[in-house]
NUSE-475387 format. One record per residue (C-alpha): residue in three letters; residue number from 1; x, y, z. Coordinates in nm, 3 decimals. Each point is the difference from the previous one (the first is absolute). Example, Ala and Ser with C-alpha at 12.3 -4.5 7.8 and 13.67 -1.06 7.14 Angstrom:
2
<site ALA,1,<1.230,-0.450,0.780>>
<site SER,2,<0.137,0.344,-0.066>>
***
This chain:
319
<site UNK,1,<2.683,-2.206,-0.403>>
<site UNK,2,<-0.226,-0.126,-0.271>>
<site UNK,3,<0.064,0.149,-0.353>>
<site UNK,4,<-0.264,0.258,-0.108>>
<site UNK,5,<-0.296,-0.215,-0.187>>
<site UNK,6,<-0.059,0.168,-0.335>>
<site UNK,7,<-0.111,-0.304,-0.175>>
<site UNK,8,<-0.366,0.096,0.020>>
<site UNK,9,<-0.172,0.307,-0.077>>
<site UNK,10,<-0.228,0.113,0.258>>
<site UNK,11,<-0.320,0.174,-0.094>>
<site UNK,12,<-0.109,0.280,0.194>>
<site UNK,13,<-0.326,0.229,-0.061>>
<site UNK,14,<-0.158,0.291,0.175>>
<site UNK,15,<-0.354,0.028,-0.054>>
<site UNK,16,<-0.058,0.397,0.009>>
<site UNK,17,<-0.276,0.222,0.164>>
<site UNK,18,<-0.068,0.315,-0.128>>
<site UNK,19,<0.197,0.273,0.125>>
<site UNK,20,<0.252,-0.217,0.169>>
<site UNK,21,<0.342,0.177,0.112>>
<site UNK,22,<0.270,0.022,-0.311>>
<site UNK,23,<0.256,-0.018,0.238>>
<site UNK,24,<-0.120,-0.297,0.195>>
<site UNK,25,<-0.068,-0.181,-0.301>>
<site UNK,26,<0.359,0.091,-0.132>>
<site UNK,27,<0.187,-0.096,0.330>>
<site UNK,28,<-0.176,-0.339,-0.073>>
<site UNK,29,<0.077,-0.087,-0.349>>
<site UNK,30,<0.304,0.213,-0.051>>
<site UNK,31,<0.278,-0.279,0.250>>
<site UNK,32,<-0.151,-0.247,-0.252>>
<site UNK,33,<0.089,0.150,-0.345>>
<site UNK,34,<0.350,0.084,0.171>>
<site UNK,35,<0.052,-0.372,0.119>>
<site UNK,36,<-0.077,-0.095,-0.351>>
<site UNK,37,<0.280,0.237,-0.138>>
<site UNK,38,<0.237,-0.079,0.282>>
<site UNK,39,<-0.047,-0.392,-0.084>>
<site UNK,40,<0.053,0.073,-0.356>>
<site UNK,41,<-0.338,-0.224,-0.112>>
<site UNK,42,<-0.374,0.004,0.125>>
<site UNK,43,<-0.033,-0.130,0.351>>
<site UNK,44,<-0.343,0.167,0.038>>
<site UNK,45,<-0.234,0.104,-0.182>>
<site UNK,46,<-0.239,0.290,0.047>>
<site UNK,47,<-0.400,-0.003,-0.124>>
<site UNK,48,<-0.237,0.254,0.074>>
<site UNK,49,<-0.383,-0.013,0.049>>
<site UNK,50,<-0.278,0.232,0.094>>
<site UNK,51,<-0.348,-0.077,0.056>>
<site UNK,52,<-0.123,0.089,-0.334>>
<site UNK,53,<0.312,-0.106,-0.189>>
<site UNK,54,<0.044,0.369,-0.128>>
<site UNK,55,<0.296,0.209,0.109>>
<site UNK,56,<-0.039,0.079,0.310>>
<site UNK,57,<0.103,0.406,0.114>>
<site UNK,58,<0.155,0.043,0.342>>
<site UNK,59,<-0.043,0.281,0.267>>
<site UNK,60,<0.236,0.223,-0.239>>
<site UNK,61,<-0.219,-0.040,-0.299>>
<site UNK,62,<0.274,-0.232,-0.164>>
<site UNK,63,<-0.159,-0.334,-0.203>>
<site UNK,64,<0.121,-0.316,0.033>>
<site UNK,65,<-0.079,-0.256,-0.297>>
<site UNK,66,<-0.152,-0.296,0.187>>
<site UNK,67,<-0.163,-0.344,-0.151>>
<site UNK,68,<-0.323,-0.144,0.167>>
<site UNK,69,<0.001,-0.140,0.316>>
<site UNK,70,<0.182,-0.350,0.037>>
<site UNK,71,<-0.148,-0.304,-0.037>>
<site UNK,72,<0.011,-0.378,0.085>>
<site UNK,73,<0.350,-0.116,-0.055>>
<site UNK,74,<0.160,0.324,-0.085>>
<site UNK,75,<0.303,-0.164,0.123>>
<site UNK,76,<0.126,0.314,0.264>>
<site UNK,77,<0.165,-0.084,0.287>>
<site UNK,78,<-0.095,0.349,0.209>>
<site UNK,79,<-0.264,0.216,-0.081>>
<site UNK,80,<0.024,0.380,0.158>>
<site UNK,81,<-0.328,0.180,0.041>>
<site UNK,82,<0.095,0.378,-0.025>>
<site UNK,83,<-0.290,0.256,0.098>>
<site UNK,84,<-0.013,0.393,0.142>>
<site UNK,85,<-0.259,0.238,0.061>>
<site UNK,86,<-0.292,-0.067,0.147>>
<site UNK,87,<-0.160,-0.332,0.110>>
<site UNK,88,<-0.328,0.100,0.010>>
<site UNK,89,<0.074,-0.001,-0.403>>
<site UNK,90,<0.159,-0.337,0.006>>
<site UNK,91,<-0.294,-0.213,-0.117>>
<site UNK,92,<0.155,-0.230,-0.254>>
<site UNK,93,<-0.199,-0.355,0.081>>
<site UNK,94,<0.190,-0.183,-0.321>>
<site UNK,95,<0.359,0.085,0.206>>
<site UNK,96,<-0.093,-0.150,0.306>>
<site UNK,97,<-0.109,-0.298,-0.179>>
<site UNK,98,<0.302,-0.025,-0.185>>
<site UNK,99,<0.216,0.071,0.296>>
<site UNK,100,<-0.182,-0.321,0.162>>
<site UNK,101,<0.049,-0.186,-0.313>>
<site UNK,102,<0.385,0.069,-0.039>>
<site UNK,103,<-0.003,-0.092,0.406>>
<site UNK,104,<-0.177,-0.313,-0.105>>
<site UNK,105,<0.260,-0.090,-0.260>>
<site UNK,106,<0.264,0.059,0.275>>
<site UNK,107,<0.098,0.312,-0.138>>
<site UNK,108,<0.237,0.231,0.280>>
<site UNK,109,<-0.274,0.337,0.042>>
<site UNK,110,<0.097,0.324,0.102>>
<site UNK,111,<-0.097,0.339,0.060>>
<site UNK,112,<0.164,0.350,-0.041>>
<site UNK,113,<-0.076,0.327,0.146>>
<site UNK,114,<-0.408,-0.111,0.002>>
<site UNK,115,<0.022,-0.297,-0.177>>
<site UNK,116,<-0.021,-0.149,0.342>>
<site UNK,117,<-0.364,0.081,0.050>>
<site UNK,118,<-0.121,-0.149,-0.286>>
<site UNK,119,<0.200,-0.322,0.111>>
<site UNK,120,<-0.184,0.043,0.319>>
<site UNK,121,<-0.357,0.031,-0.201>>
<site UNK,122,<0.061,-0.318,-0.194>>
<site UNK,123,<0.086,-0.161,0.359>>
<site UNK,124,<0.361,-0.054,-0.071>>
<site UNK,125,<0.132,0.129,0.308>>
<site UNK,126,<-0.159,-0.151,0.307>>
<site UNK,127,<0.256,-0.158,0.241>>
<site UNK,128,<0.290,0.166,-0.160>>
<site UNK,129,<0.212,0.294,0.094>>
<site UNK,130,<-0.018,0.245,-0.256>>
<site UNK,131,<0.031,0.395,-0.062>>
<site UNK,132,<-0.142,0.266,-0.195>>
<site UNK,133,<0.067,0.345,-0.043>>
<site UNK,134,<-0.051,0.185,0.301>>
<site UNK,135,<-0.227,0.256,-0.165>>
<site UNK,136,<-0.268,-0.313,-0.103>>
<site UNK,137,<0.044,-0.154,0.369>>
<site UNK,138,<-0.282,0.171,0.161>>
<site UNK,139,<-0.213,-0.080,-0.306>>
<site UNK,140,<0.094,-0.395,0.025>>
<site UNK,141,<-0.077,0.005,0.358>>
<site UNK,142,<-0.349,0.120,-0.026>>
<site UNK,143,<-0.092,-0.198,-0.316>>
<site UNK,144,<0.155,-0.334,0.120>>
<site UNK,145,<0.062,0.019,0.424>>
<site UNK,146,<0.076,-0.381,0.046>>
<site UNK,147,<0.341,0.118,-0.215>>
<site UNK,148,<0.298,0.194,0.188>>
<site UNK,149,<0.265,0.150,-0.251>>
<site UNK,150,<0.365,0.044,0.142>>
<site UNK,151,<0.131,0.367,-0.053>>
<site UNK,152,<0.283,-0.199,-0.157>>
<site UNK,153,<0.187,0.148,-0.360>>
<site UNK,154,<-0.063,-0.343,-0.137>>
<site UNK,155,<-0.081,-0.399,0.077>>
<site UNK,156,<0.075,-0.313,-0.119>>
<site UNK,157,<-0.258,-0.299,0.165>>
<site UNK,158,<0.021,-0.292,-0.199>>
<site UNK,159,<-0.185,0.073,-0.338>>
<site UNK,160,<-0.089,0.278,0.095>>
<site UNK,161,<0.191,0.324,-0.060>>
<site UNK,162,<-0.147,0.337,0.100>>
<site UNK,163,<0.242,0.363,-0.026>>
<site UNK,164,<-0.088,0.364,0.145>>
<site UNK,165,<0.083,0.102,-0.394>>
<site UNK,166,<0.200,0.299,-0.086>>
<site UNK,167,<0.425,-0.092,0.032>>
<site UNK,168,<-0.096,-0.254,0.285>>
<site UNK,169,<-0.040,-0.217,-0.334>>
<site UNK,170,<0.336,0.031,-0.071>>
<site UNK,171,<0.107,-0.154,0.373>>
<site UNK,172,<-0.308,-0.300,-0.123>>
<site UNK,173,<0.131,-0.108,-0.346>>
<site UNK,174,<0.367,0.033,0.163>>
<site UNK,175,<-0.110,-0.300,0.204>>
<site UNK,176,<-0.187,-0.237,-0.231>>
<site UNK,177,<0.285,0.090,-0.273>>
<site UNK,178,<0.255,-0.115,0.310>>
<site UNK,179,<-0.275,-0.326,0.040>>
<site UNK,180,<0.066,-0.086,-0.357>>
<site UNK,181,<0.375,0.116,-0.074>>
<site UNK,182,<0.189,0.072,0.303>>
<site UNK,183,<0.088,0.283,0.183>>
<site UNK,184,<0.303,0.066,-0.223>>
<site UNK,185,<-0.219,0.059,-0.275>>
<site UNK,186,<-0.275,0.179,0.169>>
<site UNK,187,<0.280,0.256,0.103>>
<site UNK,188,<0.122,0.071,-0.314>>
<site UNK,189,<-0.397,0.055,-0.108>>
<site UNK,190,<-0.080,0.224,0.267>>
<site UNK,191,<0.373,0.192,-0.059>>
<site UNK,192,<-0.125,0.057,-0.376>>
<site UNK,193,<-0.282,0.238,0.126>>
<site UNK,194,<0.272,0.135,0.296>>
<site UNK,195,<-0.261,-0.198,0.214>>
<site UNK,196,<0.315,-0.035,0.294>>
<site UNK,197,<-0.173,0.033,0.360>>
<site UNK,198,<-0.313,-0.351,-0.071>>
<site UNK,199,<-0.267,0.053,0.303>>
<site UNK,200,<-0.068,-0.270,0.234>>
<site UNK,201,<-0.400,-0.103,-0.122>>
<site UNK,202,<-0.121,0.088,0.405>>
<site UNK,203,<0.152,0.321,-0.100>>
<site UNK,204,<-0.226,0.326,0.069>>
<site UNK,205,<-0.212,0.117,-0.298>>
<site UNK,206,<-0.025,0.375,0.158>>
<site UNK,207,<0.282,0.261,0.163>>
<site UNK,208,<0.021,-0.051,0.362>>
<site UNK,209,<-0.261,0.231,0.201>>
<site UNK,210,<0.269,0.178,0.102>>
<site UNK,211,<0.088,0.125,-0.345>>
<site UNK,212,<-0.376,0.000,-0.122>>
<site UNK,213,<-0.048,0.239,0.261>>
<site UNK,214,<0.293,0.152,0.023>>
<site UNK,215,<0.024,-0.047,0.433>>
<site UNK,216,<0.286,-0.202,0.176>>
<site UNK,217,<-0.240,0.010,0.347>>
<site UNK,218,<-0.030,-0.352,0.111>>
<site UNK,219,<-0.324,0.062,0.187>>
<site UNK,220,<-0.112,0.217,-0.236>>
<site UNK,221,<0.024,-0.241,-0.250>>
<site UNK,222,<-0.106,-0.286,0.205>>
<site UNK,223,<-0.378,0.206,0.003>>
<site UNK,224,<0.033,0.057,-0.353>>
<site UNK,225,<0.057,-0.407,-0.087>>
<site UNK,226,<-0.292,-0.073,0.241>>
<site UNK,227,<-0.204,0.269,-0.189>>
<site UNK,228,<0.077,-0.178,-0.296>>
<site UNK,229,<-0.130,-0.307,0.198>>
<site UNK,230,<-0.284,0.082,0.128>>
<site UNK,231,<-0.222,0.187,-0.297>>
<site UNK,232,<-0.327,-0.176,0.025>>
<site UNK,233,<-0.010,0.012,0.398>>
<site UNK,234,<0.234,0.315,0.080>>
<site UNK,235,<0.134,0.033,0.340>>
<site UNK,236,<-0.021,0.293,0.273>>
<site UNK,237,<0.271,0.271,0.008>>
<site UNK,238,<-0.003,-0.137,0.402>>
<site UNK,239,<0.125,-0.369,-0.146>>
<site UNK,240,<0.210,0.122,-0.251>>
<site UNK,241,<0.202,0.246,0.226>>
<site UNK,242,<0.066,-0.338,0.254>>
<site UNK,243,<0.113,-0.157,-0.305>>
<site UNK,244,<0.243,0.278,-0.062>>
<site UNK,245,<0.068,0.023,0.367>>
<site UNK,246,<-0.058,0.326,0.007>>
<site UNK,247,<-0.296,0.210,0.192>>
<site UNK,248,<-0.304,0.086,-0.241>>
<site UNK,249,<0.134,0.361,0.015>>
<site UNK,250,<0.347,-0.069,-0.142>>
<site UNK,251,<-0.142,-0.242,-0.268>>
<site UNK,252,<-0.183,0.369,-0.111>>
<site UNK,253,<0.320,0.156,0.036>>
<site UNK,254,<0.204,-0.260,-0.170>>
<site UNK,255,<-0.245,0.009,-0.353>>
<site UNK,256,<0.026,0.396,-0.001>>
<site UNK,257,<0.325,0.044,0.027>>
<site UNK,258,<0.080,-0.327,-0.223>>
<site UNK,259,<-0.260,-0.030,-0.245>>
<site UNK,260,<-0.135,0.385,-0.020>>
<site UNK,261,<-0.372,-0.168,0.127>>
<site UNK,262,<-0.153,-0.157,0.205>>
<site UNK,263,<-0.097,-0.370,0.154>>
<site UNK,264,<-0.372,0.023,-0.124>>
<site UNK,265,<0.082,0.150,-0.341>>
<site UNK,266,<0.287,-0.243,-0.098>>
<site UNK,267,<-0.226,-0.318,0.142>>
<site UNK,268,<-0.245,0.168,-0.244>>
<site UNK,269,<0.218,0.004,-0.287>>
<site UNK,270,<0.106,-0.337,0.057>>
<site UNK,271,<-0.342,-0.134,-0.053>>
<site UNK,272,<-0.122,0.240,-0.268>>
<site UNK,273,<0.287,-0.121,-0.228>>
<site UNK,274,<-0.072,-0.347,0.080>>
<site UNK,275,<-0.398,0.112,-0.072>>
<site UNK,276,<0.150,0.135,-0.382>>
<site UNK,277,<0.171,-0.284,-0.044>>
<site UNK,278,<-0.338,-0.233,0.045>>
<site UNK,279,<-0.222,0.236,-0.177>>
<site UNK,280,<0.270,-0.019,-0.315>>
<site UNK,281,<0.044,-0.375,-0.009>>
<site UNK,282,<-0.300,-0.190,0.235>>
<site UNK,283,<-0.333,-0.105,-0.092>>
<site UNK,284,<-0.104,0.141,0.358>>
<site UNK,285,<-0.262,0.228,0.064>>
<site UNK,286,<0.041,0.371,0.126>>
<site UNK,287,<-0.146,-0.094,0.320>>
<site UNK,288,<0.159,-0.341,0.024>>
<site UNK,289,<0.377,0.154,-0.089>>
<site UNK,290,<-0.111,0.282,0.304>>
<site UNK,291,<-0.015,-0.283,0.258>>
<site UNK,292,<0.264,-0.154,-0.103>>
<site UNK,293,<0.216,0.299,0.010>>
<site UNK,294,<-0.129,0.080,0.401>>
<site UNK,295,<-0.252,0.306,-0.091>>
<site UNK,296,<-0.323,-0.056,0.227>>
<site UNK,297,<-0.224,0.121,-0.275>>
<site UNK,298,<0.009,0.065,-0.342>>
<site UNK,299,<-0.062,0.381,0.015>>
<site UNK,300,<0.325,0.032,0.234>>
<site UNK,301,<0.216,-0.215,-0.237>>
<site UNK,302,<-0.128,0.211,-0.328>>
<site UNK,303,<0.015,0.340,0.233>>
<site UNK,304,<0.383,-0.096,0.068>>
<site UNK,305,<0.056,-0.157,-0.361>>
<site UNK,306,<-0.107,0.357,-0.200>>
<site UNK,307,<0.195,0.177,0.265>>
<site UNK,308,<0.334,-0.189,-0.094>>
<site UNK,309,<-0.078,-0.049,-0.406>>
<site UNK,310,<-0.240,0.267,-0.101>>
<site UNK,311,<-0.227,-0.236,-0.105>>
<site UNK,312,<-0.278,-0.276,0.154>>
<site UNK,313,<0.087,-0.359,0.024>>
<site UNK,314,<-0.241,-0.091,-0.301>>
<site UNK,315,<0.173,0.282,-0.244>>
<site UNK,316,<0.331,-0.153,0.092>>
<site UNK,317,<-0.072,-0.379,-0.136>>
<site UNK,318,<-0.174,0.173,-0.276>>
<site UNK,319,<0.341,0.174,-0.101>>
***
């Protein structure tokens, strides 16, 4: 085995979006300040930018100190784009230029949590596999639909890195700190933050269905993975009992006595959420995010929406 290479340090920066995720941006830079104690010297070193060069405050409220965005030559070897909330509020034109610039320079990019749809805006991303959180997936989908994200915790294609955020960061920087040192190493990193069971990066990103739902039924939950499938053109409780094998009757029977509802209102729920999750983060109109949710008009979709939340699709991407 090759000895661990030290000799260099390696800078590493995360350009920061306004309320990004503490906890993904700690999982991220967090391996790298213990590899530097662990190795006794600097093998990386950590700069931080936002868009304005001002500290930057996270979800939490908690400010970063950041410099100004980087520019030509800023010598990093891997920039990290780190971004939560909403997308709709990710207009920052002078990042995606500098994320093309750092490309340019031959500069590794990645993305955490939604860092990966501004890669995708500054066209960084065509023709690789990448992820995202799966909360921004719908969101990418709709804004960029030549681009398919993998429901994977993290991946590594080439120069470009992309990670689900949250711990799933931990399971990325154990890899590239294993690329650089050696697994040896990278264990006793990950072992400093008790970090002992490292996820595969095709790795899930959610619980099972089983446990989201809380039902162990396998045709049961092969309706409620095709509901999940099939939000903008739902299918007929007729199809969806012959893909549980079971008559249209027992599908009914199955929901109640599984579920506490039934087919129609869980299909319904499905969608709706998805609907929230568009009006909170896509630049989608009312009406367009109705279609693509499988509501027929927009006063069924807005009927159904207040019934669930209380409140009408427009109030809810006001809030």
């Amino acid at each position: 085995m090759s000895s661990p290479d030290t000799r260099n340090v390696q800078e590493i920066g995360f350009i920061l979006i306004p309320g990004f995720a503490l906890m993904s941006y700690a999982s991220a830079t967090e391996p790298l300040r213990a590899a530097n104690l662990l190795a006794g010297r600097d093998i990386y070193r950590l700069r931080t930018f936002s868009p304005d060069g001002a500290p930057v405050l996270s979800s939490s409220g908690v400010p970063v100190p950041a410099e100004p965005l980087p520019i030509r030559g800023a010598g990093l070897g891997t920039a990290f784009v780190c971004a939560g909330g909403s997308p709709r509020d990710w207009r920052y034109p002078g990042v995606l230029a500098c994320l093309r610039q750092l490309s340019r320079e031959g500069v590794r990019i990645g993305g955490i949590s939604g860092g990966p749809y501004l890669m995708a805006a500054a066209g960084l991303l065509a023709g690789r596999d990448f992820t995202i959180h799966w909360e921004y997936a719908a969101a990418l989908l709709e804004a960029f639909p030549d681009l398919s994200p993998r429901q994977a915790r993290f991946m590594i294609d080439g120069s470009r890195i992309t990670c689900g955020g949250g711990i799933s960061a931990l399971d990325m920087m154990h890899v590239l700190i294993t690329e650089r040192m050696g697994p040896d190493f990278a264990r006793r990193v990950s072992d400093w933050y008790l970090h002992t069971e490292v996820n595969e990066p095709a790795a899930p990103q959610r619980a099972s269905l089983a446990e989201r739902y809380g039902v162990h039924h396998p045709g049961l939950l092969s309706v409620l993975e095709r509901m999940e499938e099939t939000i903008e053109m739902p299918l007929d409780r007729a199809a969806m009992a012959r893909i549980a094998g079971v008559s249209a009757r027992h599908l009914d029977r199955l929901f109640s006595a599984h579920l506490g509802t039934t087919f129609l209102d869980q299909y319904h729920r499905i969608r709706l959420q998805h609907a929230h999750r568009l009006l909170k983060q896509s630049p989608l109109s009312v009406s367009e995010i109705a279609v693509a949710t499988g509501f027929s008009s927009l006063s069924h979709f807005s009927r159904m929406f207040r019934a669930l939340y209380g409140i009408a699709p427009r109030q809810a991407r006001r809030d």
